[in-house]
N, CA, C and O atoms as a GROMACS GRO file, in nm:
protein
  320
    1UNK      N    1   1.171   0.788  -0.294
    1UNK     CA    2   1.112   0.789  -0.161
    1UNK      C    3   1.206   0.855  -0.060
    1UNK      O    4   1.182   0.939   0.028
    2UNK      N    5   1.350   0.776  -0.108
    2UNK     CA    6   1.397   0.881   0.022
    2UNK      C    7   1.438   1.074   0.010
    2UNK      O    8   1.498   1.151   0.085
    3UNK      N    9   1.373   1.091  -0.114
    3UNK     CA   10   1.381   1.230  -0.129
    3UNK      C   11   1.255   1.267  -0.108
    3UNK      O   12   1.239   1.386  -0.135
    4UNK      N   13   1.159   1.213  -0.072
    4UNK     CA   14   1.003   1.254  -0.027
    4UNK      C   15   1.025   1.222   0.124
    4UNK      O   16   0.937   1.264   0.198
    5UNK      N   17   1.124   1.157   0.179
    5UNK     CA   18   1.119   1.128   0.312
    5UNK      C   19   1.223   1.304   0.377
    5UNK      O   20   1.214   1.374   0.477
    6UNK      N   21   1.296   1.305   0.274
    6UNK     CA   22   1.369   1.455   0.339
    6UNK      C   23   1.304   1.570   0.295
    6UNK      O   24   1.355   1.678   0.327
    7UNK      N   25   1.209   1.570   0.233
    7UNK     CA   26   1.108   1.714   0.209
    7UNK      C   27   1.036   1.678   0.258
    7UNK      O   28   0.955   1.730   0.180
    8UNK      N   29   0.971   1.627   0.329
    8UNK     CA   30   0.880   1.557   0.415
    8UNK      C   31   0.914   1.585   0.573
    8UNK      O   32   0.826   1.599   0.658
    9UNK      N   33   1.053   1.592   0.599
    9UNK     CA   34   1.109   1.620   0.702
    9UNK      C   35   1.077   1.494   0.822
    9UNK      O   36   1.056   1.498   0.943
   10UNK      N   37   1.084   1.409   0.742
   10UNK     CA   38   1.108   1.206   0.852
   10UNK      C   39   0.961   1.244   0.858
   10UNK      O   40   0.975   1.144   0.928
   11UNK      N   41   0.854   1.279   0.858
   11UNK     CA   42   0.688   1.258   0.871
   11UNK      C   43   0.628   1.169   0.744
   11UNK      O   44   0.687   1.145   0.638
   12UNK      N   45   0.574   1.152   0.759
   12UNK     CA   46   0.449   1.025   0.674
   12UNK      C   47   0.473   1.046   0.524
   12UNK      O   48   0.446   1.160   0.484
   13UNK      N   49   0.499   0.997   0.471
   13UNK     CA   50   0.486   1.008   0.309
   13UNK      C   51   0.359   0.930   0.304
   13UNK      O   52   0.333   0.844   0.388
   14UNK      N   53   0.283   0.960   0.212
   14UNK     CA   54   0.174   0.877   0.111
   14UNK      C   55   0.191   0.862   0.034
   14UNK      O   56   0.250   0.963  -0.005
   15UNK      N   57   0.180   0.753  -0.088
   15UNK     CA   58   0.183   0.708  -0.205
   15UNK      C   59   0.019   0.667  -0.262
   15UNK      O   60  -0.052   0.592  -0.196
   16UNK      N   61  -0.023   0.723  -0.382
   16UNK     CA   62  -0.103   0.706  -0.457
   16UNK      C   63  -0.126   0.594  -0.564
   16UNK      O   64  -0.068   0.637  -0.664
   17UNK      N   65  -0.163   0.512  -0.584
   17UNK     CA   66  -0.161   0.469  -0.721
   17UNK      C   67  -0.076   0.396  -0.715
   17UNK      O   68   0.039   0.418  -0.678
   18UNK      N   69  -0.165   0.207  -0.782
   18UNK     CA   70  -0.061   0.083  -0.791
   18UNK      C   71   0.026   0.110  -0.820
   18UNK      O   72   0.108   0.062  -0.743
   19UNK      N   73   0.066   0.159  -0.885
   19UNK     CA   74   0.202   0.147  -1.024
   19UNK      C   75   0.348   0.210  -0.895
   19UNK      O   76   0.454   0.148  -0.904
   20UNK      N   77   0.344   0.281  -0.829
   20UNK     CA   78   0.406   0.349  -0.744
   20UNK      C   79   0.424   0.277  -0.635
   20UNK      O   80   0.527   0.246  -0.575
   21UNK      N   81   0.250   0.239  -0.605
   21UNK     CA   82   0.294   0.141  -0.464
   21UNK      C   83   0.392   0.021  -0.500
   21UNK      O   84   0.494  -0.006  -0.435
   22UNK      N   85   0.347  -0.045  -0.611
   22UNK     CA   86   0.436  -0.171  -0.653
   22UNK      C   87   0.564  -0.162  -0.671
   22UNK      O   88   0.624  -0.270  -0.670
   23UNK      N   89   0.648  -0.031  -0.693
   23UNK     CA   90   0.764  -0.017  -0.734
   23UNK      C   91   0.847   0.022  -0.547
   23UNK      O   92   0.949  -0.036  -0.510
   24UNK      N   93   0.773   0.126  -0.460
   24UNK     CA   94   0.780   0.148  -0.317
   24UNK      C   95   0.814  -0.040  -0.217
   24UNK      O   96   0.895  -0.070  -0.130
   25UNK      N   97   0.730  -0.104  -0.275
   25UNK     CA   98   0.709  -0.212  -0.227
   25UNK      C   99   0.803  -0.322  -0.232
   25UNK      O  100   0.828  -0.399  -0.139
   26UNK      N  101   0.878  -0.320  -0.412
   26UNK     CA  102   0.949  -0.396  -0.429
   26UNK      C  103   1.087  -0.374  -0.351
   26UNK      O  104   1.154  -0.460  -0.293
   27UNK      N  105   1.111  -0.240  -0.365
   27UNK     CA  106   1.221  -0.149  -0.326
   27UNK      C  107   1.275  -0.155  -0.171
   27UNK      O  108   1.383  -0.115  -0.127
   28UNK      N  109   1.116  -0.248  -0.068
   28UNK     CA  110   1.124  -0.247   0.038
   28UNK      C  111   1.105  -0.104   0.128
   28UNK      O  112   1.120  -0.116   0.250
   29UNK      N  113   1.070   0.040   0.069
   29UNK     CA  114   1.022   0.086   0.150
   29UNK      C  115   0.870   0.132   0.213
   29UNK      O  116   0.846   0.240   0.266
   30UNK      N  117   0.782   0.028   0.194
   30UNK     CA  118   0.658   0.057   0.279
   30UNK      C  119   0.675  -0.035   0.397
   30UNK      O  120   0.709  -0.152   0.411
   31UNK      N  121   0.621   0.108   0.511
   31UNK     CA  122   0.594   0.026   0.626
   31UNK      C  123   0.488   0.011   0.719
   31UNK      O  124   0.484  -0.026   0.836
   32UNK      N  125   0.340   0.074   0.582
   32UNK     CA  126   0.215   0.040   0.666
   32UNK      C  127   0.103   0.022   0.498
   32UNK      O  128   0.120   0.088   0.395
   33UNK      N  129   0.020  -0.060   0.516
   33UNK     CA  130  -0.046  -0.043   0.360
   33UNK      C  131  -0.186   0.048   0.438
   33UNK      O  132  -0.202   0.031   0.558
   34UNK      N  133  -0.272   0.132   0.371
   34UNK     CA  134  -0.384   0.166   0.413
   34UNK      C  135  -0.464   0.147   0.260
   34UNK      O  136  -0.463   0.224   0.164
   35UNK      N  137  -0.553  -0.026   0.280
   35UNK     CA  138  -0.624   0.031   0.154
   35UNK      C  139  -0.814   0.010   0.185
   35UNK      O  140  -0.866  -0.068   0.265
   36UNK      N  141  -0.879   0.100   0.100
   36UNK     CA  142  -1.010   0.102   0.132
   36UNK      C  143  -1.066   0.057   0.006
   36UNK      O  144  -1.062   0.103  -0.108
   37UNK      N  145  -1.138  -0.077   0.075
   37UNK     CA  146  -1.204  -0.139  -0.084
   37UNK      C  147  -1.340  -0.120  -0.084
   37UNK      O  148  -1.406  -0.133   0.019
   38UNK      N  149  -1.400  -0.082  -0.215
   38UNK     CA  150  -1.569  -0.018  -0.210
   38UNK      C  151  -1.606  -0.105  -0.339
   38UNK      O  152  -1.576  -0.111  -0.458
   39UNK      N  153  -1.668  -0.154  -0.270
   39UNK     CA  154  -1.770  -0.224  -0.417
   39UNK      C  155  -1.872  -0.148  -0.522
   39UNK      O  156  -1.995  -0.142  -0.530
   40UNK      N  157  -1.743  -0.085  -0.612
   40UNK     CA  158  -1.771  -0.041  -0.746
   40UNK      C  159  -1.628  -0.072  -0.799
   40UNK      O  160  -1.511  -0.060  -0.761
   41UNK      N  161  -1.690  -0.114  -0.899
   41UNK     CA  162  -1.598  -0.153  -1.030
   41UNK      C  163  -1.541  -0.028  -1.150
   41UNK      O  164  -1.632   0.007  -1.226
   42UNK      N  165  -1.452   0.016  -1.168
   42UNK     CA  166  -1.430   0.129  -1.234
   42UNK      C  167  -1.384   0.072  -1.350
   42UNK      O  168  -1.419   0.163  -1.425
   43UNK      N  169  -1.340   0.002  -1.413
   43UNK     CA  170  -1.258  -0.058  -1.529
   43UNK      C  171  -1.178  -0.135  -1.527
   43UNK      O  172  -1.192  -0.245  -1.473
   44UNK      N  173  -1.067  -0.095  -1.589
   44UNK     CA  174  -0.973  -0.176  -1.588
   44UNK      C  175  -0.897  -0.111  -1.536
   44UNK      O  176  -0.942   0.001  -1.514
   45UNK      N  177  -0.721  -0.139  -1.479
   45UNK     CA  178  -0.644  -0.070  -1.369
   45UNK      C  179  -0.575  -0.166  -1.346
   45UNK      O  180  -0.593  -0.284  -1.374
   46UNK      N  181  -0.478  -0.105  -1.285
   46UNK     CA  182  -0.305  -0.186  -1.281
   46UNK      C  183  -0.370  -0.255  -1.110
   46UNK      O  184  -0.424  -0.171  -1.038
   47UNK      N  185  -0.361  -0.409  -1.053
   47UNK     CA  186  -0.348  -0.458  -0.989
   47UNK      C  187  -0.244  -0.460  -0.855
   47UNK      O  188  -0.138  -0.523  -0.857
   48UNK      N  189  -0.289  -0.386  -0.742
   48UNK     CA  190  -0.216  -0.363  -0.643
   48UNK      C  191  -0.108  -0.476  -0.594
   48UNK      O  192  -0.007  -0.426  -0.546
   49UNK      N  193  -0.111  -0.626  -0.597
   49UNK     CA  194  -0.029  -0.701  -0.590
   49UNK      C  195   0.049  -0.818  -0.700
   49UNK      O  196   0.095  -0.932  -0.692
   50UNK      N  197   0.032  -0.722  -0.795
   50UNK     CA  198   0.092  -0.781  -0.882
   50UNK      C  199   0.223  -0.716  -0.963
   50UNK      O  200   0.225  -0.594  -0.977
   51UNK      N  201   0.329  -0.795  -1.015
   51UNK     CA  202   0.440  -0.778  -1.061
   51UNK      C  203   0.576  -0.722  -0.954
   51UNK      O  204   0.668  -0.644  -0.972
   52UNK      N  205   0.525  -0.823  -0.816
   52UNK     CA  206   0.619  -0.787  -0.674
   52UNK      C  207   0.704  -0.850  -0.718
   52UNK      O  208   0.786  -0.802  -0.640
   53UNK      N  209   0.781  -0.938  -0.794
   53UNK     CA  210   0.885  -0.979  -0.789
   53UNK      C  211   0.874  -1.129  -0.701
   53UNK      O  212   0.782  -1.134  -0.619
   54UNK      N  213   0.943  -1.225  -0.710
   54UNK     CA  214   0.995  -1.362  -0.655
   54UNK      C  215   0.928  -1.371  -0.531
   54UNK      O  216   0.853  -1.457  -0.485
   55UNK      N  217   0.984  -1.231  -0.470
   55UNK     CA  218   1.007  -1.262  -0.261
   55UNK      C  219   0.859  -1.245  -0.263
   55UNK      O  220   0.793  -1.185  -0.348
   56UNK      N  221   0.816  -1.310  -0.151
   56UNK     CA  222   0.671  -1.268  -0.090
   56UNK      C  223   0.641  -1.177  -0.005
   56UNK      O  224   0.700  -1.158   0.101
   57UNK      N  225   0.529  -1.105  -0.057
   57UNK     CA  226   0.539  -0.958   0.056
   57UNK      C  227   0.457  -1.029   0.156
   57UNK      O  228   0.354  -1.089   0.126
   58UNK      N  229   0.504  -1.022   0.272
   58UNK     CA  230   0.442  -1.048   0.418
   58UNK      C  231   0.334  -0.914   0.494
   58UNK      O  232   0.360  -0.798   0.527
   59UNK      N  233   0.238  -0.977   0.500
   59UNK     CA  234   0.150  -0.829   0.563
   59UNK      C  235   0.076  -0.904   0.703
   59UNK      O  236   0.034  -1.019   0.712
   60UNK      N  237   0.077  -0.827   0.775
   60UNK     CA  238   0.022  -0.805   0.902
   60UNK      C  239  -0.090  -0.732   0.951
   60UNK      O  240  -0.075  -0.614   0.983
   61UNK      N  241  -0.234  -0.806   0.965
   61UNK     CA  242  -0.384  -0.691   0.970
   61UNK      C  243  -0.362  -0.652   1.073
   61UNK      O  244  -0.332  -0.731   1.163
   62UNK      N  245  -0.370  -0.513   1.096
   62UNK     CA  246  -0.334  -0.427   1.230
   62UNK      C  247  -0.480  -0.364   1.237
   62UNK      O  248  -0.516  -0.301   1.336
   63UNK      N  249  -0.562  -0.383   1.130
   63UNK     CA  250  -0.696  -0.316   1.176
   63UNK      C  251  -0.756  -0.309   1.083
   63UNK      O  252  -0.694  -0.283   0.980
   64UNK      N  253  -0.905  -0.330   1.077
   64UNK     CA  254  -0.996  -0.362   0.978
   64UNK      C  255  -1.119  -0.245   1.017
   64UNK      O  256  -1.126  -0.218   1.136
   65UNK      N  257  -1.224  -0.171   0.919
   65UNK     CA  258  -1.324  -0.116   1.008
   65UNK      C  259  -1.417  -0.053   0.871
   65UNK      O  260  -1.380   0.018   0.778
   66UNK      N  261  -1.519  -0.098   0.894
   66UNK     CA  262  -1.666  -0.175   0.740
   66UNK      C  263  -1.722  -0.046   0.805
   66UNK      O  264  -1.761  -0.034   0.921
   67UNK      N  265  -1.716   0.078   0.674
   67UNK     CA  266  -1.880   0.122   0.704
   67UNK      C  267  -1.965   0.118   0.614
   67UNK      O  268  -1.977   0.000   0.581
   68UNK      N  269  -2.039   0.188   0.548
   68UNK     CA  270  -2.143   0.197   0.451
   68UNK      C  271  -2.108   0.176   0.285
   68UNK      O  272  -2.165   0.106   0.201
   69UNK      N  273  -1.958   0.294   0.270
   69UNK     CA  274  -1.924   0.260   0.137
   69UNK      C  275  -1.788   0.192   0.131
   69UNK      O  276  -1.703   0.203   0.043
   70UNK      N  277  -1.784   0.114   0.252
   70UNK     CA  278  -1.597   0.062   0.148
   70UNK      C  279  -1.580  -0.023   0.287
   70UNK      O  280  -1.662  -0.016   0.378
   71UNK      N  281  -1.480  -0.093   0.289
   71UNK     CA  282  -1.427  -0.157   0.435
   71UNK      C  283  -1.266  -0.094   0.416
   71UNK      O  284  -1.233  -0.082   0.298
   72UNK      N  285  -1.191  -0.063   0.493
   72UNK     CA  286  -1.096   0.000   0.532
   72UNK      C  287  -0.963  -0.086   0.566
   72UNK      O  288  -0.993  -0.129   0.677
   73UNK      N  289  -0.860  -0.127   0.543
   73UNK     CA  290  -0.788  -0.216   0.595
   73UNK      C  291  -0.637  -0.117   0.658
   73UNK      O  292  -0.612  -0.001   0.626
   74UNK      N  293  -0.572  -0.184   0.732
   74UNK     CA  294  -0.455  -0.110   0.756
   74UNK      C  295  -0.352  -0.233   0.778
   74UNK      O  296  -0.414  -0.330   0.822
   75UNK      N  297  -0.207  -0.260   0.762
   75UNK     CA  298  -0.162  -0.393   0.730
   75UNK      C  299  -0.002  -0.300   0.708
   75UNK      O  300   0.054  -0.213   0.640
   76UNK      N  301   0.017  -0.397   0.826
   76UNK     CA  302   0.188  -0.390   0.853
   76UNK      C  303   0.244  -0.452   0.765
   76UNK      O  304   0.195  -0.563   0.742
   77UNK      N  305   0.360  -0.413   0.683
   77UNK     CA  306   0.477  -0.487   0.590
   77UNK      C  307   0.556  -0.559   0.666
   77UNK      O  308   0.624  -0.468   0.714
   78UNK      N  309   0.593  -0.646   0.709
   78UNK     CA  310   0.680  -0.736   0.740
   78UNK      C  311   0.774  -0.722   0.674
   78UNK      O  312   0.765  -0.683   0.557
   79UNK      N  313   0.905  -0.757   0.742
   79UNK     CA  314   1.023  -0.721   0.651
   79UNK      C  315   1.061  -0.869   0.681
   79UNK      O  316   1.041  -0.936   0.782
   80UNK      N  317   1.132  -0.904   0.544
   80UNK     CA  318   1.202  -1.057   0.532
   80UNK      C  319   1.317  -1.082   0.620
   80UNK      O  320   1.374  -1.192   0.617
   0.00000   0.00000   0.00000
């Protein structure tokens, strides 16, 4: 991350895909979650809050917003 934060030039990184977020997360560097949940079921798939480790991740709803296909969340990381 912090080599996506200097080719990035200090602007926004995004991260894709549990497996990445969970490892970003444990590591302590996310500092906004954006996730959009749509009711369809695709299979099976690695679980966005699972295998964080001991500490509890603290999140903060900074904004919620439902349209037709998904509801939208946005959620501050709290730092311990």
């Amino acid at each position: 991350m912090v080599r996506a934060k200097g080719l990035a030039k200090n602007k926004d990184v995004g991260i894709a895909g549990a497996s990445v977020a969970q490892q970003a997360l444990r590591a302590g560097l996310v500092d906004e979650l954006f996730l959009h949940v749509a009711p369809l079921v695709l299979g099976q798939g690695v679980r966005l809050f699972e295998h964080l480790g001991d500490e509890a991740i603290r999140l903060r709803k900074m904004s919620s917003l439902d349209s037709g296909h998904a509801t939208h969340l946005r959620f501050e990381v709290l730092r311990q």
